[in-house]
TIRO-897428 format. One line per field, with one value per residue (C-alpha): residue number from 0; x, y, z. Coordinates in Angstrom, 3 decimals, decimal comma, m for minus. Layout:
# TIRO-897428
n <- [NUM | ...]
u <- [X | ...]
v <- [Y | ...]
w <- [Z | ...]
# end
This chain:
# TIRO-897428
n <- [0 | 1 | 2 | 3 | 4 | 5 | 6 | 7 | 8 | 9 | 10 | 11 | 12 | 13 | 14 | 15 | 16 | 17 | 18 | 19 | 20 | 21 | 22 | 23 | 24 | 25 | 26 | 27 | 28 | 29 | 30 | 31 | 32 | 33 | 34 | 35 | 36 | 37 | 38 | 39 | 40 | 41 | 42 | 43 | 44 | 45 | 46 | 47 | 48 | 49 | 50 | 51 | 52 | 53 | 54 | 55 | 56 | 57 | 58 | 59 | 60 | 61 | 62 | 63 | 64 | 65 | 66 | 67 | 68 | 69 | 70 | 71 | 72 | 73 | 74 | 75 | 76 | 77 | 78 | 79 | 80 | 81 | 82 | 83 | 84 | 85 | 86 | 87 | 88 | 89 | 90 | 91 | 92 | 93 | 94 | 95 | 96 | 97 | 98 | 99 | 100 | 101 | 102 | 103 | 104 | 105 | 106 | 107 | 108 | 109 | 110 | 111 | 112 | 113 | 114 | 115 | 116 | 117 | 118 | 119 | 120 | 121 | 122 | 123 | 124 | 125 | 126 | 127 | 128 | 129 | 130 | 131 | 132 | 133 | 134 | 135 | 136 | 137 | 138 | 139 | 140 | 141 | 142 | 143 | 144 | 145 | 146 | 147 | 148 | 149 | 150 | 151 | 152 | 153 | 154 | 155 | 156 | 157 | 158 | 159 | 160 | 161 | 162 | 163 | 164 | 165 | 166 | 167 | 168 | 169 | 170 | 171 | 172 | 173 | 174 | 175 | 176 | 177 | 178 | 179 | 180 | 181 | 182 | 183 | 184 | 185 | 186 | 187 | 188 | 189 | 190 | 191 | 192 | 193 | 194 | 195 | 196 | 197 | 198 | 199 | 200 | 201 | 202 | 203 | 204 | 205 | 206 | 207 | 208 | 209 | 210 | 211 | 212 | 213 | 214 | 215 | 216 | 217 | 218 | 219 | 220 | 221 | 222 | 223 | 224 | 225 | 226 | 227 | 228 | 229 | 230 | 231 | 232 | 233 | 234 | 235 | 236 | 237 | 238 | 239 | 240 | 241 | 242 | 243 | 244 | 245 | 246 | 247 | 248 | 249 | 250 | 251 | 252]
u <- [32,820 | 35,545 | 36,434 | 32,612 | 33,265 | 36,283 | 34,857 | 31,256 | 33,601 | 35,291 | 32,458 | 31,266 | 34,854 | 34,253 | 30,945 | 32,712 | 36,334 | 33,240 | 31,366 | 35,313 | 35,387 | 32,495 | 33,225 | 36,567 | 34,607 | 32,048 | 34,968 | 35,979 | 33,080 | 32,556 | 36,194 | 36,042 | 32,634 | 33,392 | 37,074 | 37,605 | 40,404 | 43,064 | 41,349 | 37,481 | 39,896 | 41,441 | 38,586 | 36,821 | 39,654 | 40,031 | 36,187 | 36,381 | 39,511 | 37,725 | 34,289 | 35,724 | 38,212 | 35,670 | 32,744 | 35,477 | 36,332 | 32,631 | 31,938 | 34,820 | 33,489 | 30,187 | 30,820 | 28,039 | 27,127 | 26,024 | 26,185 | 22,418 | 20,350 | 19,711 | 23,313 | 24,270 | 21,202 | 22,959 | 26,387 | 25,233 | 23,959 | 27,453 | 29,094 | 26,556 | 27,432 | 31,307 | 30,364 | 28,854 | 31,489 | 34,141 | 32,127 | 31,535 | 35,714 | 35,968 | 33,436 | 36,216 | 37,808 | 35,058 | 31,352 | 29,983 | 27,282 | 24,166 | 22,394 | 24,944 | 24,991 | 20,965 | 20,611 | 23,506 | 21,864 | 18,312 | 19,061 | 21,011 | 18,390 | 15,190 | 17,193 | 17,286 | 13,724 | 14,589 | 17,391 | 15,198 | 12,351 | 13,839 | 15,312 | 12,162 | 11,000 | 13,306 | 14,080 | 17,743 | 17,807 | 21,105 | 22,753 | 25,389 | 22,996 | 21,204 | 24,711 | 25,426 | 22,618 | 23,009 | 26,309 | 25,779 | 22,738 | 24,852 | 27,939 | 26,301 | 24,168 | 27,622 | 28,884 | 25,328 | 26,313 | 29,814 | 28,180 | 25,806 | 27,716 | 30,060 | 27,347 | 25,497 | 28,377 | 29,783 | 26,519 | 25,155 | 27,656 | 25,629 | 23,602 | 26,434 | 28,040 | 25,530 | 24,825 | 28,845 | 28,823 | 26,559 | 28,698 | 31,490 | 29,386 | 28,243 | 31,493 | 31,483 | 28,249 | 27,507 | 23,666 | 23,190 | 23,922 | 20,779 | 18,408 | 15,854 | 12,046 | 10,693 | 10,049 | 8,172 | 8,926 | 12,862 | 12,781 | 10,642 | 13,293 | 16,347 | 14,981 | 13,836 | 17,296 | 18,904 | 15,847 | 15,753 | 19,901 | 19,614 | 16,543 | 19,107 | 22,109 | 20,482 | 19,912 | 16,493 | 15,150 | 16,310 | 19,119 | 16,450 | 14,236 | 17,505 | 18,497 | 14,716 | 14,801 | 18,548 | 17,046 | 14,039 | 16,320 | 18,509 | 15,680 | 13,859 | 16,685 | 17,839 | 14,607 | 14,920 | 17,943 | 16,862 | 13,583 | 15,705 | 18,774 | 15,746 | 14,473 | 17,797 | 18,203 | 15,061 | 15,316 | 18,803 | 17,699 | 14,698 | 17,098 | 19,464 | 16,411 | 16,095 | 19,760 | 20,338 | 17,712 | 18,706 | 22,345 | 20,669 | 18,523 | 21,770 | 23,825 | 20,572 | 19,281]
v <- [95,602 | 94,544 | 97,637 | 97,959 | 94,470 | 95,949 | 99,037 | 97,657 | 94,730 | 97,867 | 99,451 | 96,003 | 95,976 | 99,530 | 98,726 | 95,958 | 97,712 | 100,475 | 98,620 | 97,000 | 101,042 | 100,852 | 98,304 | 99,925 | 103,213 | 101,185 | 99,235 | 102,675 | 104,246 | 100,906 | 101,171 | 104,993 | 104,308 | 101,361 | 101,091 | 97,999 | 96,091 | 94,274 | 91,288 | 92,886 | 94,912 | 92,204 | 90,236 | 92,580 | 93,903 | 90,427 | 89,840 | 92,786 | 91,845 | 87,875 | 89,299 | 91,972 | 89,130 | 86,600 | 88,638 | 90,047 | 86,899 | 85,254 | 88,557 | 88,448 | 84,365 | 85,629 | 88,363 | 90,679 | 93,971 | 95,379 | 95,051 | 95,325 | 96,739 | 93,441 | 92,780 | 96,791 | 95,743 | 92,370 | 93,642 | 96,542 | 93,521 | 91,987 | 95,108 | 95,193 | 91,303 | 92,297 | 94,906 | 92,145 | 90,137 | 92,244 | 92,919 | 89,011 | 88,684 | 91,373 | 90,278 | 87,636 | 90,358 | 92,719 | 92,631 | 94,721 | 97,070 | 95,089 | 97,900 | 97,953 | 94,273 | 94,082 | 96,380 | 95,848 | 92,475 | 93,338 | 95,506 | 92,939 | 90,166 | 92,600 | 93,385 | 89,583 | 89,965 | 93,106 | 91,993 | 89,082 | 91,321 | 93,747 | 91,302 | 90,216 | 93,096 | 94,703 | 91,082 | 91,188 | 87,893 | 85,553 | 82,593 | 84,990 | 87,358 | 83,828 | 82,528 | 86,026 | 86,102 | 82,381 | 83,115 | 86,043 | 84,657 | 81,134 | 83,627 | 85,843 | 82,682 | 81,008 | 84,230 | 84,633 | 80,816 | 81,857 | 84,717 | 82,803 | 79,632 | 81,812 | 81,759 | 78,627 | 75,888 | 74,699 | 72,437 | 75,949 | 75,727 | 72,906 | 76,058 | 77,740 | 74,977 | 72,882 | 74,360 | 73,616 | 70,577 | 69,897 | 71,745 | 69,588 | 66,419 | 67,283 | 67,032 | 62,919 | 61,972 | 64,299 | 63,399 | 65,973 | 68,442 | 68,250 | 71,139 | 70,767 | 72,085 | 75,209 | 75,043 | 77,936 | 75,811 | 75,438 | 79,506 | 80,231 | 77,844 | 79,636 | 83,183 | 82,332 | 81,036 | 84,529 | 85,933 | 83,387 | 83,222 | 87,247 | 86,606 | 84,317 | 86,487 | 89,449 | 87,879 | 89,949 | 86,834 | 84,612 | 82,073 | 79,115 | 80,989 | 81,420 | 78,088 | 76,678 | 79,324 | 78,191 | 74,289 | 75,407 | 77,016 | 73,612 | 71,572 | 72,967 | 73,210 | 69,282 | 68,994 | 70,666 | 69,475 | 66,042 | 66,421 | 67,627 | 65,017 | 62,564 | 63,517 | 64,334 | 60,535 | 59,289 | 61,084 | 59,814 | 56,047 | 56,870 | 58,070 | 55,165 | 52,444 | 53,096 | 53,601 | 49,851 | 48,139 | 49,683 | 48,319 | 45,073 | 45,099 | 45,660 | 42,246 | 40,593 | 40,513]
w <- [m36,284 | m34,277 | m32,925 | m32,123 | m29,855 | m28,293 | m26,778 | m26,043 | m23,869 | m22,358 | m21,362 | m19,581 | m17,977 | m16,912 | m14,684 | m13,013 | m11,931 | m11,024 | m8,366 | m6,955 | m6,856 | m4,694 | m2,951 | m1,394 | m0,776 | 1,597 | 3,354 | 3,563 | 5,185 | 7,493 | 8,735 | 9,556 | 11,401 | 13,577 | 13,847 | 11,428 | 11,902 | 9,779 | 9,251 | 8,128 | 5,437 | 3,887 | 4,005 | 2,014 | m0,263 | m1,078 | m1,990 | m3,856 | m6,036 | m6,685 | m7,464 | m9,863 | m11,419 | m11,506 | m13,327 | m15,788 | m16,655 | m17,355 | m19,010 | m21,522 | m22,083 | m22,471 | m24,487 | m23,503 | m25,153 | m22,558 | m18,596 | m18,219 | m15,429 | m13,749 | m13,189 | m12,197 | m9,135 | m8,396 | m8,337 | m5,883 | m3,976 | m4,142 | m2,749 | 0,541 | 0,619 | 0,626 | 3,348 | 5,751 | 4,713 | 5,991 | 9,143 | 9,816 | 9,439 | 11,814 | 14,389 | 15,489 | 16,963 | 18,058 | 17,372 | 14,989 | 15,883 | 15,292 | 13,509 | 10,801 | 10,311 | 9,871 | 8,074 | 5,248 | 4,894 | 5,080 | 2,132 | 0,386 | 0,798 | m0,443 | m3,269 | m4,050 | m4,931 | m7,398 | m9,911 | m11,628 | m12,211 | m13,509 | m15,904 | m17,219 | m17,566 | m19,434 | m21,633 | m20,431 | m18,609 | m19,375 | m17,917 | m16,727 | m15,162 | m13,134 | m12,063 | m11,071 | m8,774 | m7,688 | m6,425 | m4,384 | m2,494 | m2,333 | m0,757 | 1,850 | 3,096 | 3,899 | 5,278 | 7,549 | 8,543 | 9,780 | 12,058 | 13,113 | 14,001 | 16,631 | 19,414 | 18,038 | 16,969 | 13,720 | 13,025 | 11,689 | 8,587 | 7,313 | 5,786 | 4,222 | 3,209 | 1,866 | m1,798 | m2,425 | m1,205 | m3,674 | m7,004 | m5,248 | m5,442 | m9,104 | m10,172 | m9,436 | m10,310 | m13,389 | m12,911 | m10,339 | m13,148 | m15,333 | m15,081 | m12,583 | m13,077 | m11,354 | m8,118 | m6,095 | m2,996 | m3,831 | m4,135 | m0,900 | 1,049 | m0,111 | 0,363 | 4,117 | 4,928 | 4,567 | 6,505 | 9,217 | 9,482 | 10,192 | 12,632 | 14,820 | 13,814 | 15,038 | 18,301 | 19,783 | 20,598 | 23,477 | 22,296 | 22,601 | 19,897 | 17,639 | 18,017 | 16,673 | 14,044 | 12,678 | 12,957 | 11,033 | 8,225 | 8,037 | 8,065 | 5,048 | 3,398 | 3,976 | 2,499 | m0,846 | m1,245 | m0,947 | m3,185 | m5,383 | m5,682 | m5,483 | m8,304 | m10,577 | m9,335 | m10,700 | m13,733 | m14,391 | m14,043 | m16,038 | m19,077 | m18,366 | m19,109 | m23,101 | m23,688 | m21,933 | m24,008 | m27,239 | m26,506 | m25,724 | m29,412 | m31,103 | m29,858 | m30,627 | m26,148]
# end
């Protein structure tokens, strides 16, 4: 049986040194077509190296059988994401065709919308495989931020930033860690930031247009974030109540 373990957790291994593969071959293929400079390479070389040494290390603490479709669909969407990547990095040299850049993400963000169905469908969905998929969206919407911010001002990182400033904050008040409910609003806000960032990034409309569409993103999202940390707070104090009257039955209060 344990040999069983050992080759099934090579075979996991194997699919993620295979998309870092794929990775380099797109950085590759991006660098030959547009000229890509030092600083798009080893931003992407150096995505490619943390996403491969990241996801081999929550695999091996996961210990998953098997890879699973969902996650071969999210990591390809991790690769595109390492492609814009590089390109943002190397737009603060010279800007990258805007063809390329659109449509790299546009692909990247309709797969969003592929990975988790195919999960459920084929009964394969883990806490690995949701984290996975977090983090990439949570990435390329801080990377869209940087682009965008370049023409607009560093107000636009609010976006990017905002989803870490709230793991950051988790970490001192551990309340913002319990789960939260479903939302269909929470999920229709983070989809339309990657949309609307690449709307303004893509810059066919006039700047005043972009600059209402990046306002629009931030403001939805200061408002899930805040429904959201409202009610982890509410929660929280609601849970707090019986625990501080049972002390109080105890000492005779």
């Amino acid at each position: 049986m344990a040999l069983n373990n050992t080759y099934d957790a090579r075979l996991v291994q194997q699919e993620t040194a295979l998309g870092a593969g794929v990775q380099i071959l797109l950085l590759a293929l991006l660098g030959t077509a547009i000229g890509m400079g030092p600083a798009g390479w080893l931003t992407g070389l150096a995505f490619a190296i943390a996403t491969w040494a990241v996801l081999s290390r929550a695999l091996h603490r996961s210990r998953l059988r098997s890879f699973g479709a969902a996650n071969r669909v999210t990591l390809g969407r991790a690769v595109l994401v390492g492609g814009v990547t590089a390109l943002v990095a190397d737009s603060f040299q010279d800007s990258p065709p805007v063809s390329l850049f659109v449509g790299l993400t546009a692909v990247a963000l309709i797969l969003d919308g592929v990975d988790g169905k195919v999960a459920r469908r084929t009964g394969t969905s883990t806490p690995l495989g949701a984290r996975f998929d977090m983090e990439v969206d949570a990435f390329l919407i801080l990377v869209l931020s940087v682009y965008v911010s370049m023409a607009m001002g560093p107000w636009v990182l609010l976006i990017g930033a905002m989803r870490y400033v709230f793991v950051a904050a988790a970490r001192v008040w551990p309340w913002l860690t319990a789960p939260l409910p479903p939302s269909t609003a929470r999920k229709t806000v983070a989809a339309l930031q990657g949309v609307l960032l690449l709307v303004a990034g893509a810059s066919l409309l006039p700047y005043t247009v972009n600059v209402g569409v990046v306002v629009l993103a931030l403001g939805l999202l200061v408002w899930s974030f805040g429904r959201d940390v409202l009610w982890l707070w509410r929660t929280s104090r609601v849970a707090a109540v019986p625990a501080g009257r049972e002390v109080r039955e105890l000492v005779g209060g």
